[in-house]
DRENDREN-874549 format. One record per residue (C-alpha): x, y, z; residue in three letters. Coordinates in steps of 0.1 Angstrom, whole numbers, padded with zeros to 4 digits, always signed. Example, Ala and Ser with C-alpha at 12.3 -4.5 7.8 and 13.67 -1.06 7.14 Angstrom:
REM residues 2
+0123-0045+0078Ala
+0137-0011+0071Ser
END
This chain:
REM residues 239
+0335-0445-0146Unk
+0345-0416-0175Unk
+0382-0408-0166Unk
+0392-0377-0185Unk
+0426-0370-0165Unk
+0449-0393-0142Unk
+0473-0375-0117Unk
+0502-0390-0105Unk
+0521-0378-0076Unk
+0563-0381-0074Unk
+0573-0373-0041Unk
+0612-0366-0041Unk
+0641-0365-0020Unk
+0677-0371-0033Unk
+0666-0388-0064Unk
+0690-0371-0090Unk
+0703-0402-0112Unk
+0666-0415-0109Unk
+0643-0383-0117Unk
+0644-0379-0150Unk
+0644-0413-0155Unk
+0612-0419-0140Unk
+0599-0392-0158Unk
+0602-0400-0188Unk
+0584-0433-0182Unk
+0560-0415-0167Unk
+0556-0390-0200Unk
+0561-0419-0222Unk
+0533-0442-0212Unk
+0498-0446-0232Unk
+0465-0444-0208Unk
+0437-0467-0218Unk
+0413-0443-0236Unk
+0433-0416-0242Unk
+0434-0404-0206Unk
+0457-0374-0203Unk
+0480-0372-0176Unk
+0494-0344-0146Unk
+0521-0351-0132Unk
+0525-0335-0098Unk
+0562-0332-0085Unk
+0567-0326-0048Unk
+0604-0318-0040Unk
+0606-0328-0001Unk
+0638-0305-0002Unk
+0663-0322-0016Unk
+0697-0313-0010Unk
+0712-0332-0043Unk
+0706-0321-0082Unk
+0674-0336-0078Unk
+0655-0300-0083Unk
+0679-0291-0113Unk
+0673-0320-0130Unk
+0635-0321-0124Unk
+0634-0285-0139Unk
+0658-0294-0167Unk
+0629-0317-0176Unk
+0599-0299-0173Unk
+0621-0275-0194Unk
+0626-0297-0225Unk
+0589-0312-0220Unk
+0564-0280-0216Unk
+0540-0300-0236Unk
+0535-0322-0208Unk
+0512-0311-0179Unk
+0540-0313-0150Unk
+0537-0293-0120Unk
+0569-0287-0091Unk
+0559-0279-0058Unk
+0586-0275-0028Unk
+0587-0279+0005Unk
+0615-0253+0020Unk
+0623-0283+0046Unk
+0624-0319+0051Unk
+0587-0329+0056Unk
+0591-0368+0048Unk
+0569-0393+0020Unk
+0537-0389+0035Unk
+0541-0352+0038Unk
+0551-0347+0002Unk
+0523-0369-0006Unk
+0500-0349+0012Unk
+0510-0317-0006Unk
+0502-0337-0042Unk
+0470-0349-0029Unk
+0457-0313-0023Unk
+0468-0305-0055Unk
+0455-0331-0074Unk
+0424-0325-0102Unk
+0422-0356-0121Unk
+0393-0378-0113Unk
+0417-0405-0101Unk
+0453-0403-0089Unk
+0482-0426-0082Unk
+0512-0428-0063Unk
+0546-0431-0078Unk
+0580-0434-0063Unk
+0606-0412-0080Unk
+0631-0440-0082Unk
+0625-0472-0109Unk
+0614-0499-0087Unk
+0572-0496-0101Unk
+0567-0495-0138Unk
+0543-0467-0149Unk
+0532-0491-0175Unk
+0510-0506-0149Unk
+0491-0476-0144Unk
+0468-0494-0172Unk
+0465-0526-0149Unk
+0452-0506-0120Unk
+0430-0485-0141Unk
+0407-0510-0155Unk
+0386-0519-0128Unk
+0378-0484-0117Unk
+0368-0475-0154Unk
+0347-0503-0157Unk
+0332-0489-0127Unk
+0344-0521-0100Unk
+0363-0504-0082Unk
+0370-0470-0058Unk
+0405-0479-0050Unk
+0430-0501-0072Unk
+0464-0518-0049Unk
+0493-0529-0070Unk
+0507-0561-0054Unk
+0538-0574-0062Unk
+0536-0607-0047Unk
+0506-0621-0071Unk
+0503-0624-0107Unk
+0528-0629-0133Unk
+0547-0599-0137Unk
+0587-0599-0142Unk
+0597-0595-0099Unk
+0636-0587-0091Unk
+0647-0613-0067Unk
+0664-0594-0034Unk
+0658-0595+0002Unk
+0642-0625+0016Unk
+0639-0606+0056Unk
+0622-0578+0035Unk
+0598-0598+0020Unk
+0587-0615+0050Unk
+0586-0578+0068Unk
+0561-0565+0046Unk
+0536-0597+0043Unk
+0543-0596+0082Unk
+0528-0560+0079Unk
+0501-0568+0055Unk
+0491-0598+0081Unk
+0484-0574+0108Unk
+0471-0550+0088Unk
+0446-0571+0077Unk
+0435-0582+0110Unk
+0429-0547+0121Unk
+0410-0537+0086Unk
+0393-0567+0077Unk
+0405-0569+0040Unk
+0423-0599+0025Unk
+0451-0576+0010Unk
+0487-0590+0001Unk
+0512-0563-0006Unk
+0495-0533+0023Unk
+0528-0518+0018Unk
+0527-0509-0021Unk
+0538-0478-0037Unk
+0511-0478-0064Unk
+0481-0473-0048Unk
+0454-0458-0071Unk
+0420-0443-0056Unk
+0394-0420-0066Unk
+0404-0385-0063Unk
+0374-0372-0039Unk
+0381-0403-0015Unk
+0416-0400-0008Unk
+0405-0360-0006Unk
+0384-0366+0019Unk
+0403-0387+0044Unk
+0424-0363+0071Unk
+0458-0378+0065Unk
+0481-0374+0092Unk
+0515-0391+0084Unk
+0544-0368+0077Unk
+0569-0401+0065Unk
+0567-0437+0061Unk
+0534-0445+0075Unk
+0514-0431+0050Unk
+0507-0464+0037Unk
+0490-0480+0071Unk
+0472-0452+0073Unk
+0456-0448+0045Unk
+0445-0484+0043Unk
+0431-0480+0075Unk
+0414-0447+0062Unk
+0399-0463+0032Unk
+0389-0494+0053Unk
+0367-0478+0070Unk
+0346-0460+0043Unk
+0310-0481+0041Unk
+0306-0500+0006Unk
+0344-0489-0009Unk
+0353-0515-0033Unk
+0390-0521-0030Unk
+0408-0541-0056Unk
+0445-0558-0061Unk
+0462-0564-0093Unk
+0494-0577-0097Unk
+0524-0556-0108Unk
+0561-0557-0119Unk
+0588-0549-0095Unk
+0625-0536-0099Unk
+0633-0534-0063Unk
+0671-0517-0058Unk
+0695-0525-0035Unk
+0702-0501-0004Unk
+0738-0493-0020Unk
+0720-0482-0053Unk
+0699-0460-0035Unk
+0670-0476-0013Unk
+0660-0457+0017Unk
+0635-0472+0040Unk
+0650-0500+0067Unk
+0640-0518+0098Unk
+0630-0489+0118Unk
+0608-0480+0094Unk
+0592-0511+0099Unk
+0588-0507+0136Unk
+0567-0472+0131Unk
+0543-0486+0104Unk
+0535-0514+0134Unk
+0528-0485+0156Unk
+0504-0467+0127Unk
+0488-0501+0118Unk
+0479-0500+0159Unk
+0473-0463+0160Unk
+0452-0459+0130Unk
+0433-0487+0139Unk
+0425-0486+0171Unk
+0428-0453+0184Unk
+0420-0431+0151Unk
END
């Protein structure tokens, strides 16, 4: 497949020590054939220096193809999400959390198999392959292939990491889906969504993983874990 332009979507809440971070990974890193890059920031109003220091960036990088949009209220993830997917115009787009816990020089990884023209959707696991992992919570770990188990069982797909940040897709597809999660469950959903398309060829690659601790900044929790059970049912059964 000819990729002329990758979009990658930062939804942001509170993330002002990690924003312009992320950014500058995100500016910094070289696409396989020259692919240019849009950025698409969604501010899912932030009440921290998150905004300031998004706009300080875009400020000091107006060669770079960044675009803000704001929500004038808490939406929650899969809202802000939403808002980039709408937005999006590159022939492929990828999620990326605003924090540093996914390395944007995966994005390569996940992009080879849909320009060789394998794949329609690209997950980024980070419990295969050889990538550097940062060792933390052992309850969390067994939540999320817990999650990716039943998941699987609904969707039919051999998956191991459901619950990935960096999931890449084909523009049109995830375009085309009626998304309907406003927060965390945006990632049972769209699995399910994509599941369900006749002949999508899904891929896994594995990825590095920088995981932070909930005192240096991490936001989801167990409860979190208890609504993407009831998406994984909903989306599969009742959608």
């Amino acid at each position: 497949m000819k990729i002329s332009r990758l979009t990658i979507i930062i939804p942001f809440y509170n993330e002002e020590h990690f924003i312009a971070g992320i950014l500058e990974r995100v500016t910094g890193v070289k696409l396989l054939h020259n692919i240019e890059k849009e950025i698409i920031l969604v501010n899912d109003a932030a009440v921290d220096g998150s905004v300031k220091a998004a706009k300080e960036f875009i400020s000091n990088h107006k060669e770079q193809n960044i675009v803000l949009i704001e929500h004038e209220t808490n939406q929650g993830k899969g809202a802000a999400i939403h808002s980039g997917i709408k937005k999006a115009t590159g022939e492929v787009l990828i999620i990326q959390d605003a924090d540093l816990e996914y390395d944007p020089n995966d994005y390569n990884l996940l992009l080879r198999p849909i320009i060789n023209g394998e794949a329609d959707v690209v997950y980024g696991s980070r419990f295969v392959g050889g990538n550097p992992h940062r060792i933390l919570f052992f309850w969390h770990s067994i939540g999320n292939k817990l999650l990716t188990l039943l998941s699987n069982f609904f969707t039919n797909l051999n998956l191991t990491d459901m619950e990935t940040c960096y999931k890449m897709f084909r523009t049109e597809i995830i375009q085309h889906l009626n998304l309907k999660e406003k927060r965390f469950g945006f990632e049972p959903e769209v699995t399910a969504g994509i599941s369900r398309i006749p002949d999508i060829r899904i891929f896994e690659v594995g990825i590095s993983y920088y995981g932070r601790t909930y005192k240096e900044g991490k936001k989801i929790d167990w409860k979190d874990g208890f609504h993407a059970i009831y998406c994984i049912f909903r989306y599969n059964m009742f959608y």
